[in-house]
N, C-alpha and C positions, 0 to 999 in steps of 0.2 A: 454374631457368628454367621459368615456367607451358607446361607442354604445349597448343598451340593445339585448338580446338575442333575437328572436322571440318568440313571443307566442307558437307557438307548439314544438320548441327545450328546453322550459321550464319544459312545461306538462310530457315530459319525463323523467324530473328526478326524479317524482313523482308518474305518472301512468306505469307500465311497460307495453312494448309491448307484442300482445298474442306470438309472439315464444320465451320473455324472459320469459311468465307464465309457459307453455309449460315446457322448461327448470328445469324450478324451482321443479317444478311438478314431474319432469322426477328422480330430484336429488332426493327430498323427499323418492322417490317411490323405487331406487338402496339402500338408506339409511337404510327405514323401513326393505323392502324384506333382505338387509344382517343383520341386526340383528336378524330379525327370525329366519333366516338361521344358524345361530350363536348359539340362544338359541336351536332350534330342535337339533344343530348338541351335544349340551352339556346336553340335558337332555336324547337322545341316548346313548351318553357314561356313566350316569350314570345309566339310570333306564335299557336299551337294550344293553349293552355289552357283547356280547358272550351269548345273549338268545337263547332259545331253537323256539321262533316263525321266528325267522331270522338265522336259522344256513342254510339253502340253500344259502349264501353268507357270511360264514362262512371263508372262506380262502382270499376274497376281502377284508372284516370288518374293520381288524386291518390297512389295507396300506390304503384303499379310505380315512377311517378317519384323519388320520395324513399327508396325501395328501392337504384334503379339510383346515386343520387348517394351513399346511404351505405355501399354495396359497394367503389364507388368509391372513397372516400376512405377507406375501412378498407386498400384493397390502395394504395391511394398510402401512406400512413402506414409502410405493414411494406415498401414497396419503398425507402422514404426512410433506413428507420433498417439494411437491408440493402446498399444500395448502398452499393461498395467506391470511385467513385472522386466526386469534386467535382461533375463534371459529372450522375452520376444520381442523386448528392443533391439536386442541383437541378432537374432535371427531375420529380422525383419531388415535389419539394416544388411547384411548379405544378401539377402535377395534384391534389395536396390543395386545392390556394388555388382550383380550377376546378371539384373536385369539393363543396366549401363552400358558394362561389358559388351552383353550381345547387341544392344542400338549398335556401337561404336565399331564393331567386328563387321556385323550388318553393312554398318556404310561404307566401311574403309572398302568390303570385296565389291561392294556397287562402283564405290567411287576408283579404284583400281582397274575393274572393269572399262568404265568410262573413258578412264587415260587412256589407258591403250586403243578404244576407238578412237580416239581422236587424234593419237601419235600417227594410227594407219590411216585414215583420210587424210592427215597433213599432207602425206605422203613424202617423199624426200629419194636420192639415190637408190640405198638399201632397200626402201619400201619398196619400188619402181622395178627394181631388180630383182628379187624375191618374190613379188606379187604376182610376176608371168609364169610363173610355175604352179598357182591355185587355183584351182576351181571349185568355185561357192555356191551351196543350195542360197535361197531370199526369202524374203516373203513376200517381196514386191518389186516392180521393175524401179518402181522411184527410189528405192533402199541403192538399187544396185547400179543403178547409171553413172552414179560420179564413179565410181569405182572401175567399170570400165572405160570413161573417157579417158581417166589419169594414169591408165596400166597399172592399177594396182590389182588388175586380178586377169588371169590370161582365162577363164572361161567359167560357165554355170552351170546349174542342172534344174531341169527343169523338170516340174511331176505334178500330179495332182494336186496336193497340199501346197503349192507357191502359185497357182494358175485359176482359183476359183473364181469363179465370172467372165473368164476370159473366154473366149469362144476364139473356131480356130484362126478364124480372120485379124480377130484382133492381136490375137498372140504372132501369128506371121507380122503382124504390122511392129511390132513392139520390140522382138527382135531382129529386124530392118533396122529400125532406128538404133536400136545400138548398135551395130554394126557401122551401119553409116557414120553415126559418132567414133567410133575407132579411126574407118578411112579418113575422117578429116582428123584427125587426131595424129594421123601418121602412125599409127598402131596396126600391126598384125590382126585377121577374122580375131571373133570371140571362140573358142572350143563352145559348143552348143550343147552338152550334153543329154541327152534318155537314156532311161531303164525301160524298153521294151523289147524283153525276150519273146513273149509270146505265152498263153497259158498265165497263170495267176501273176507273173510280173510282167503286167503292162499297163504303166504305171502311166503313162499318155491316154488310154482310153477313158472314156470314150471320145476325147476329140480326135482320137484314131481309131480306124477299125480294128477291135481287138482279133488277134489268132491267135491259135491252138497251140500246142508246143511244138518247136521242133519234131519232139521225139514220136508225134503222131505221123512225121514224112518217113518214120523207120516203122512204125506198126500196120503203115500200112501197105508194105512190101518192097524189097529189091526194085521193080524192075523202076526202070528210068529214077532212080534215086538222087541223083544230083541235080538232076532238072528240073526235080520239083523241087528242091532246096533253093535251087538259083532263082526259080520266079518267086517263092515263097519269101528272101530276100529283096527282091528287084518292087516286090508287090509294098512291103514294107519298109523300105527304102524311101518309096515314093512320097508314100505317106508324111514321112517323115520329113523328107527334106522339103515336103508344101511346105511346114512350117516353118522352116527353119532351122530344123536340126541336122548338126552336121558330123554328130560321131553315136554312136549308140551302145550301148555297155550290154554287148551280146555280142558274139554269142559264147554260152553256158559250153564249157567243153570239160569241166569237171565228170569222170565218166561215173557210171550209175555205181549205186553201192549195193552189194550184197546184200547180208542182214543184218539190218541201222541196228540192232540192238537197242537198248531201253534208255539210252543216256538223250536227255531232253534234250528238243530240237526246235525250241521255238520259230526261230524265224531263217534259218539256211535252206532246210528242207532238200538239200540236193536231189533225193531219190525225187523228187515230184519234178526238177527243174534240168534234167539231166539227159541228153541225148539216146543216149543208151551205154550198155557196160561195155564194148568193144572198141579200143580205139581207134582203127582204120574207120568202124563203121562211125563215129563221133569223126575223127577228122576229114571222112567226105563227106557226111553231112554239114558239117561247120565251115571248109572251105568253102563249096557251091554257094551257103546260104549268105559267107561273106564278101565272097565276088559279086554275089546280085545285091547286097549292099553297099560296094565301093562303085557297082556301075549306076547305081541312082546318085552317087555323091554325097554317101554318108558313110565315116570312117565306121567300120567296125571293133572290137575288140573283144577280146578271147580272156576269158576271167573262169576261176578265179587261183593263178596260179601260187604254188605248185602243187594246186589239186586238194578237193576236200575231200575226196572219197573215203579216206581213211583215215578222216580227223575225226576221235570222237570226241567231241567238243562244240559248241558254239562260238566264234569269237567274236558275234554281235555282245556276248557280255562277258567271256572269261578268254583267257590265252589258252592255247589248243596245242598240241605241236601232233605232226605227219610220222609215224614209225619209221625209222628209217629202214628201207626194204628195198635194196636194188632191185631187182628184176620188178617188184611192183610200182618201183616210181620210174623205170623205166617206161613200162604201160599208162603211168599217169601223166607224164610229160609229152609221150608221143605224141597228142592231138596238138597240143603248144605249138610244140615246133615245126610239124607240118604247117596249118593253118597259118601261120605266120609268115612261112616262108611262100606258100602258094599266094597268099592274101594282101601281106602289108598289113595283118590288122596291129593293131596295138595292144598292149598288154597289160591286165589291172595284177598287181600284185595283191595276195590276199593275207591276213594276219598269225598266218599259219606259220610257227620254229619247226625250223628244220633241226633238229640239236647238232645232226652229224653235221651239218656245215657250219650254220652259226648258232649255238646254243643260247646267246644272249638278245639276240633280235630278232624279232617275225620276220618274214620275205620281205614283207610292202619296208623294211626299213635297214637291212640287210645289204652291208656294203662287199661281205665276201658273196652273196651270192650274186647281186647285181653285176659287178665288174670281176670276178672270178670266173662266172659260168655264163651268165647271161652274152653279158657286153665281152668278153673276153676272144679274140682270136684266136684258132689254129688248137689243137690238143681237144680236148674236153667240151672248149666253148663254144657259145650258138654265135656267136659273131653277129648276136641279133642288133642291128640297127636300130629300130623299130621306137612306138613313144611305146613308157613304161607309166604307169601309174599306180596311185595306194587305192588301196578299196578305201571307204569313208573312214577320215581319223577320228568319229563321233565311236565309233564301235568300242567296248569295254575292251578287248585283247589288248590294246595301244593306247584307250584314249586316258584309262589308270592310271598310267606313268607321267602321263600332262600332255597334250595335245601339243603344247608348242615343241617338247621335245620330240616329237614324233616326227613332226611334220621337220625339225632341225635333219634329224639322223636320217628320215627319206634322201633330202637335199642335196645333206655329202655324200651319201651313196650313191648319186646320178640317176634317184629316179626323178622323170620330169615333169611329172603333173603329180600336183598332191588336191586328193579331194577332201572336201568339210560341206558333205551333203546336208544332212537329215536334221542339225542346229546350226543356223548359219551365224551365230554369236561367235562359235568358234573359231570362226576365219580369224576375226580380230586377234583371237589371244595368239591363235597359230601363226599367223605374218608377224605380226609385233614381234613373236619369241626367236622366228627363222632369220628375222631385218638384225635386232642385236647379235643375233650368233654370226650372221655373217661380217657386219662391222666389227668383231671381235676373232675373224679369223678360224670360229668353229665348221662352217663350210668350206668346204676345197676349193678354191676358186679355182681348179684348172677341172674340173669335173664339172662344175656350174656352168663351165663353157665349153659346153660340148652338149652336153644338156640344150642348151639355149641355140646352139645353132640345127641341136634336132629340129627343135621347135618350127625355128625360122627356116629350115627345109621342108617341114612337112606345108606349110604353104606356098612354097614352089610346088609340090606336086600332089594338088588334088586328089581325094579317093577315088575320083574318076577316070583316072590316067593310070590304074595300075591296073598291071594286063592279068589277067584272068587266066591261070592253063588251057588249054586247048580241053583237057580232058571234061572241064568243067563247061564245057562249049552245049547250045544245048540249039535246038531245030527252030528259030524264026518266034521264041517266046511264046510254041504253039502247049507248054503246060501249065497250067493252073494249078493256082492254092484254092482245096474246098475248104473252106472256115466248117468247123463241125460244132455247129451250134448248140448240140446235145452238151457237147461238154462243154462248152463254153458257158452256157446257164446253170451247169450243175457247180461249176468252178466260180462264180463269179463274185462270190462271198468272200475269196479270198485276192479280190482285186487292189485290196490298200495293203498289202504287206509289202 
């Protein structure tokens, strides 16, 4: 007769020990965590692949990923052909089938990616034709030279982050040369573009001398107020056109806001970058400072319409829309349309819904407000001639929906320069997606030509050659900009935003 077991070597095959609970716990807890780990790693490659909020690990992206799925699927393979029972043979073998999956997802957005750089370097009609209406941030001038000899981009933007090592010499030299490659090219100048307002966005210093903002030529008093705007322009103008630059994304006529209230402001900041809250006083300041801009031979432009003062919103990351408020967008529009109309400057549309006009599109892409009010003739409309452009289509308000459709619905609506500053990745998908909509008839071709003959008018007549009011006239350029250095050191922390 078998000798019964003991009672406690029983119990155990029924109650486990705490270090087999432990164990068990432990397994659970490696199982859960890699499958998270799994799903995060696949809805980054779907929804964050080559995004504009993660391009500062833009050059790790493509290898970490396809890294993490072949470790992945190396430890699923040896856990599949180790496991002792049915169940974590099969577990294991989904984690191979998931850790595949993401290799293969992984390569297809690489290799997708790819194509389409290399459809838009082919270049072709469409390309050719689409591509004089972008203008591209780079990383490097050798990135971006074929690009401009073959017109597939009408201009660039140039800023601290694309320019390290360059000193001012050699950046004048650099774009001479592409320029020069246009003229024999038979191509139209390059749009040269900066971000230097003055005050924490000067985005050129220090191979420019940085100043102050604007809105320190209104704090510190009336008298001769436009004359000091105008040299304060003419001074900075200078600067600029040494190098080569020949349009500048200023000036700030968004007027000052009341009280910002608590709703996060990471990076528009208006109240700091803003004239003042009056808008005659923001429209002569903004005129003078862009006459003495056009008289150095650098285009200005007046941004970021139609006004963030009363967006509470950022639409560096979410869509925003402006309350509709007659009499207040009346006062927000005024500096616009003066400034433009005295100036010639150009215009950045911003990513602000208007609901009352078009509920479904920001400004920068907004066909009823471009050719309704903007471009429209006679009644209501500014009959404004003038270039129009998008603020950057990297920003979250517009770049959610997909960049290339952004940059598509800019196109038909007639605005004529679409920027893709801050990840210059996105030019490619944006031309590639603007080249098929137009070969496909989703562009208006009689709006695209009209657009295009802006273009090719505004190099007939130079920022130099546009007359100045008399009002803005000022005594023999006997006023100075003082640079206020005080604040200039106290601010200068916030010189890379």
């Amino acid at each position: 007769m078998a000798r019964p077991l003991p009672f406690r070597l029983t119990l155990r095959r029924f109650v486990p020990s705490a270090p087999s609970r432990h164990r068990r716990l432990a397994d659970w807890a490696r199982l859960v965590s890699t499958w998270i780990a799994l799903a995060a790693l696949g809805f980054f490659a779907l929804r964050y692949f080559k995004h504009p909020l993660f391009y500062f690990w833009r050059g790790a992206e493509t290898s970490a990923l396809l890294c993490a799925a072949a470790i992945g699927a190396c430890l699923a393979w040896r856990a599949r052909r180790i496991a002792g029972t049915r169940r974590g043979r099969l577990e294991a073998g989904w984690r191979l089938a998931a850790c595949l999956l993401l290799l293969a997802l992984v390569a297809g957005q690489e290799g997708g990616f790819r194509w389409q750089q290399y459809r838009v370097r082919q270049g072709g009609a469409a390309m050719e034709r689409m591509g004089r209406h972008f203008v591209t941030g780079f990383r490097d001038f050798a990135e971006v030279r074929p690009l401009a000899e073959r017109g597939l981009i009408g201009g660039i933007y140039v800023t601290r982050r694309n320019l390290k090592g360059e000193s001012a010499q050699s950046l004048r030299r650099r774009i001479g040369e592409l320029q020069e490659a246009r003229r024999r090219a038979g191509l139209p100048p390059l749009f040269v573009m900066a971000d230097q307002e003055g005050g924490e966005v000067s985005l050129l210093s220090p191979l420019i001398e940085p100043l102050p903002p604007l809105a320190t030529l209104v704090a510190a008093g009336a008298e001769n107020l436009e004359a000091r705007a105008r040299a304060y322009g003419e001074r900075q103008g200078r600067d600029l056109a040494a190098l080569g630059i020949n349009m500048n994304l200023s000036p700030v006529v968004d007027l000052k806001p009341g009280e910002k209230g608590d709703w996060p402001d990471r990076h528009t900041r208006i109240e700091r970058r803003a004239i003042a809250a009056d808008p005659w006083i923001v429209a002569r300041v903004a005129s003078a400072y862009g006459a003495g801009l056009a008289a150095s031979g650098v285009q200005p432009t007046v941004k970021h319409f139609p006004g963030l003062r009363r967006v509470r919103g950022d639409t560096h990351l979410a869509k925003a829309s402006q309350p509709p408020d007659p009499a207040a967008r009346a006062a927000d529009w005024l500096p616009f349309r003066e400034v433009t109309a005295r100036t010639g400057a150009a215009m950045m549309l911003s990513h602000v819904i208007l609901p009352d006009i078009d509920p479904c599109a920001p400004a920068s892409l907004s066909r009823a407000l471009v050719q309704d009010i903007l471009r429209k003739k006679g009644g209501e409309g500014w009959n404004y001639q003038g270039l129009l452009m998008t603020d950057d289509l990297n920003m979250g308000a517009v770049y959610a929906d997909g960049v290339g459709r952004a940059a598509t619905a800019a196109l038909d609506a007639g605005v004529d320069l679409v920027l893709v500053s801050y990840d210059p990745d996105q030019y490619y998908r944006a031309l590639h997606a603007a080249a098929r909509a137009w070969r496909g008839g989703a562009i208006d071709a009689g709006r695209e030509a009209e657009s295009a003959k802006r273009l090719e008018r505004y190099w007939k007549t130079p920022p130099a050659a546009i007359a100045s009011p008399a009002s803005l006239a000022h005594s023999g350029g006997s006023y100075q900009v003082t640079v206020n250095l005080s604040w200039y050191a106290k601010n200068d922390r916030n010189l890379d935003t």
